[in-house]
C-alpha positions, -999 to +999 in steps of 0.1 A: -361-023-359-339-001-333-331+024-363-368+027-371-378+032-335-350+060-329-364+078-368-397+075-348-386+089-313-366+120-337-391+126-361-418+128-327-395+153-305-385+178-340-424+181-347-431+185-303-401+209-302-417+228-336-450+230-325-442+246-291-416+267-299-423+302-286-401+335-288-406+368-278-428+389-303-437+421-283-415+433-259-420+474-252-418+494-224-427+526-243-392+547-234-390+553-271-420+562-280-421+600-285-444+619-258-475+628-274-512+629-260-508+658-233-525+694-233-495+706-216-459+704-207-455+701-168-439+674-151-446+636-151-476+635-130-492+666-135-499+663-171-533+667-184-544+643-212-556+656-245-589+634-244-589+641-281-560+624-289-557+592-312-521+582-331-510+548-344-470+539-339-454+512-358-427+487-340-409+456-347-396+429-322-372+401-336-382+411-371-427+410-360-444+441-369-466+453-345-498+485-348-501+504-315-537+519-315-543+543-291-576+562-287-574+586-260-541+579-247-508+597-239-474+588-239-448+597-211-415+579-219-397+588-185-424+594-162-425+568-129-452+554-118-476+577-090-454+560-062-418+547-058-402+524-055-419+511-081-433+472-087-407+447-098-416+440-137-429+480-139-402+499-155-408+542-159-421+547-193-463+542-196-493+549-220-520+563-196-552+550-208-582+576-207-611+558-180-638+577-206-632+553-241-597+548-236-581+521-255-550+505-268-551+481-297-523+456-306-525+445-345-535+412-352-507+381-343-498+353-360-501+334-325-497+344-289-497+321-262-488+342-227-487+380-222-469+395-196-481+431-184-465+457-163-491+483-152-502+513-127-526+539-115-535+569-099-552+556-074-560+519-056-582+494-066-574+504-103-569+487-135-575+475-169-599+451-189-579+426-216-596+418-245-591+399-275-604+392-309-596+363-332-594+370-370-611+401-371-642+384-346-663+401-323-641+412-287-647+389-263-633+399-223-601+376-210-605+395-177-602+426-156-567+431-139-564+455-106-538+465-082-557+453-050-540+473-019-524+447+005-494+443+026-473+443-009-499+456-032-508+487-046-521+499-077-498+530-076-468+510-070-481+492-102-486+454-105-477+427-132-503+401-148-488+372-165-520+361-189-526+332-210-540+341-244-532+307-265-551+322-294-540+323-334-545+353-356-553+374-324-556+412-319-556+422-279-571+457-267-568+469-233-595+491-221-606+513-188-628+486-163-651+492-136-629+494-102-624+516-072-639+514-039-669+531-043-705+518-049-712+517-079-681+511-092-670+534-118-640+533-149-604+546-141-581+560-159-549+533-159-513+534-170-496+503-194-459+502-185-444+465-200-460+441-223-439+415-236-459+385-258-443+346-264-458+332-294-446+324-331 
């Protein structure tokens, strides 16, 4: 009876520890991405975005392949964020994200449960819309993520999102959303730093 109650209690904790095992299957920060996206070549910060632009890159994380879509988009590799020093969890290194149809696509994923994003902008009160879509399915919104000025807070510093996505066969696109001070609020352009995914 005591050997068929311990097979039990193992064959229990190997199927728990299976089903929630998670590893890391995106984590970039875009420094080796080559620059591309910009109409000229001044200095981080003073670029202008080609609004044209639209390129697909190709990248593996412990052996995952992961599609980068971006639709008006640029990449600066070594540019800071508008202000230093910069938000702990936001390295230098960002895909600015057009606030006119801008958009970044991830490929679909086997199964992500949490996404951790490092992001900025070029002015306060600015951010980004996550969506996702589940087996090629319509996008449905997880949320809208801003830098909210405060006594630590600013969307210039950039900010970090930890998001819980707990979705199988999932594609995730971040897009411009409607922030800023102003009445009406309008889009805003937004910068993508980090994003690091756990699923499996």
């Amino acid at each position: 009876m005591k050997t068929l109650k311990f097979l039990v209690a193992a064959t229990l904790m190997a199927f728990t520890t299976g089903a929630f095992a998670q590893s890391v299957v995106i984590d970039e920060n875009f420094q080796s991405f080559k620059e591309q996206g910009w109409k000229n070549d001044t200095i981080c910060g003073f670029k202008k975005m080609d609004s044209k632009a639209k390129f697909k890159v190709s990248q593996a994380y412990n052996g995952n392949k992961v599609d980068f879509t971006f639709n008006k988009c640029a990449v600066a590799p070594t540019c800071d964020s508008k202000k230093a020093p910069m938000t702990e969890g936001v390295t230098k290194g960002y895909v600015e994200v057009n606030k006119k149809e801008g958009e970044i696509i991830i490929s679909e994923q086997k199964y992500i449960s949490t996404i951790e994003v490092g992001a900025s902008a070029t002015g306060d009160e600015r951010g980004y819309a996550l969506w996702k879509s589940v087996s090629g399915g319509a996008w449905t919104k997880v949320g809208d993520y801003l830098g909210i000025k405060g006594e630590t807070t600013d969307a210039q510093y950039g900010f970090f999102n930890k998001i819980n996505i707990n979705e199988s066969n999932v594609s995730l696109k971040f897009t411009p959303t409607p922030c800023g001070k102003d009445d009406p609020k309008e889009n805003q352009t937004f910068r993508i730093h980090n994003i690091k995914a756990f699923g499996k």
